[in-house]
C-alpha positions as CSV (number, residue, x, y, z in Angstrom):
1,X,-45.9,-18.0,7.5
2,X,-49.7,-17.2,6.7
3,X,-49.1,-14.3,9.3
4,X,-46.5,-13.2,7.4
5,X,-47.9,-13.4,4.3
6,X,-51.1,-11.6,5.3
7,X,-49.0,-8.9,6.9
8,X,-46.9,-7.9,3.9
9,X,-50.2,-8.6,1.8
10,X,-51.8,-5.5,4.5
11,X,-48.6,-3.3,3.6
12,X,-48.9,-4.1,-0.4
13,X,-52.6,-3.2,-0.2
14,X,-52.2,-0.4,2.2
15,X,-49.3,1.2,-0.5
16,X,-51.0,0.2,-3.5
17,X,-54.2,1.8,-2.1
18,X,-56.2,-1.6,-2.6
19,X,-58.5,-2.6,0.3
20,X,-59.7,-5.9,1.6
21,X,-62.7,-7.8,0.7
22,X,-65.3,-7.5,3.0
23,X,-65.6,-10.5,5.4
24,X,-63.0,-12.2,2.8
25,X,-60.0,-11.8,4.4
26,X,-57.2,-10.1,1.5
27,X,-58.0,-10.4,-2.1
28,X,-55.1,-11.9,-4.3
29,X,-52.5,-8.6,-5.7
30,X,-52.5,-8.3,-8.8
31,X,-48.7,-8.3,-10.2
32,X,-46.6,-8.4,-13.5
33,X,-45.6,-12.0,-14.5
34,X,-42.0,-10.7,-14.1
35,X,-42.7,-9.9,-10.8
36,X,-44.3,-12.7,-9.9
37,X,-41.6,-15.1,-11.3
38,X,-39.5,-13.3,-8.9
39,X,-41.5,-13.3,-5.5
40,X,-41.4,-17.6,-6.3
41,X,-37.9,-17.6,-7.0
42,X,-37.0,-15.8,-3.8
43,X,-38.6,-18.7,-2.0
44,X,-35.6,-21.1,-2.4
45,X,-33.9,-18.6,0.3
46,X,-36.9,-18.9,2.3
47,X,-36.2,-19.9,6.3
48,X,-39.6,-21.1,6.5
49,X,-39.5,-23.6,4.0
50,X,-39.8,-23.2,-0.1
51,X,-42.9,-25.0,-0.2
52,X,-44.7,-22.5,2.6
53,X,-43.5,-19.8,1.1
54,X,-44.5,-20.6,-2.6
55,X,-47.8,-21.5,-1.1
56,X,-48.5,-18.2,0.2
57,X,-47.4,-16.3,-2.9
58,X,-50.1,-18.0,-4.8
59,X,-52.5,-17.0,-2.0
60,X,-51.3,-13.8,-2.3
61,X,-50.4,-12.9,-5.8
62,X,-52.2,-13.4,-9.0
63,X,-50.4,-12.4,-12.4
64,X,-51.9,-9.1,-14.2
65,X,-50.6,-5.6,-14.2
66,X,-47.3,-4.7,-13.3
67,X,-47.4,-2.9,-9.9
68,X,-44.8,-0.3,-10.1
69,X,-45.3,0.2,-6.2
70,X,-43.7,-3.2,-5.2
71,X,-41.0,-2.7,-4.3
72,X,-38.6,-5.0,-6.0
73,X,-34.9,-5.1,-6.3
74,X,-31.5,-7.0,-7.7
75,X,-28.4,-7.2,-5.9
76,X,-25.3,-9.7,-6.6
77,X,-27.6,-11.5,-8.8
78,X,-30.2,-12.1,-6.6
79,X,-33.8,-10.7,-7.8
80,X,-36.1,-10.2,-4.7
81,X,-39.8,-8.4,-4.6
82,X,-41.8,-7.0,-1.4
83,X,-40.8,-7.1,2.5
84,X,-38.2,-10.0,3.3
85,X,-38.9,-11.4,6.4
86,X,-35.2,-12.0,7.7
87,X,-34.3,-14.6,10.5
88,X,-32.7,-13.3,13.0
89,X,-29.2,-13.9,11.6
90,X,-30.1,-11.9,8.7
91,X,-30.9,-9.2,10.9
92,X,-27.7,-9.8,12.2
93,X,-25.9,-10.1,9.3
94,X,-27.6,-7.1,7.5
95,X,-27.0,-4.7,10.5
96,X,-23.2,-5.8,10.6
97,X,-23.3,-4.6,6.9
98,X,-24.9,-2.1,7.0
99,X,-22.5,-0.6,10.2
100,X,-19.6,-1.6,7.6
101,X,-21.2,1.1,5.3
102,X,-23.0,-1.3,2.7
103,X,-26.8,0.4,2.0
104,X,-29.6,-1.6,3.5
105,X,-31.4,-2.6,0.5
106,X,-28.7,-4.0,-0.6
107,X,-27.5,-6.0,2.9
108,X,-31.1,-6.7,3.5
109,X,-31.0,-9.0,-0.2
110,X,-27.4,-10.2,0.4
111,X,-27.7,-11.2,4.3
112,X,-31.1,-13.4,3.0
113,X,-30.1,-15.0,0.0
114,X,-26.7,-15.9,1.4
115,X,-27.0,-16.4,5.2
C-alpha cells in the first residue's frame, strides 16, 4: 500500500506542480478538509484493508487549501478523490461497463465501491 500511496502522492505532486523534499521522501499534500474527509471515507472500499489505507492518507495528506487539481468525484452516492487503485475485478468490472457504454469515471467509482 505504501507503494501505492507514494505513487499517487508522485502523480498529485507532479499535477499540482509540488516537488519532493530533498532526501525526505514526499512532503504531506496540502488538501481541503472536504477533500480530505473524502480520501478517508473512500477507505471503507479499500481492498487493502481500511486501516492501511487510512494510514497512508495521513502520510500523505494534511488539511489546508483546497486543491482544485485533485481530481475528485461523486457517483451513485459514493464521494471518491485522487487515483483508485482497483483490484483486478474492478478492472474487470469497470471495463465490462464501460464496453456497456457507462463513462469511465463513473464505472471506475461504481466497480470499487461496489465490487
Amino acid at each position: 500500500m505504501k507503494k501505492i500511496a507514494a505513487l499517487v502522492a508522485l502523480v498529485v505532486l507532479a499535477i499540482s506542480g509540488a516537488t519532493a523534499a530533498a532526501g525526505d521522501g514526499i512532503e504531506q499534500h496540502e488538501v481541503g478538509q472536504e477533500q480530505y474527509d473524502t480520501l478517508i471515507a473512500q477507505c471503507r472500499y479499500s481492498d487493502t484493508g481500511k486501516a492501511k489505507c487510512r494510514s497512508a492518507v495521513r502520510e500523505m495528506y494534511r488539511v489546508g487549501r483546497t486543491d482544485r487539481t485533485l481530481d475528485c468525484r461523486t457517483y451513485s452516492g459514493v464521494s471518491v478523490c485522487g487515483t483508485l487503485k482497483l483490484s483486478k475485478a474492478e478492472r474487470a468490472c469497470t471495463r465490462d461497463s464501460t464496453d456497456q457504454g457507462l463513462s469511465y469515471r463513473r464505472a471506475e467509482v461504481e466497480c470499487y465501491a461496489l465490487s
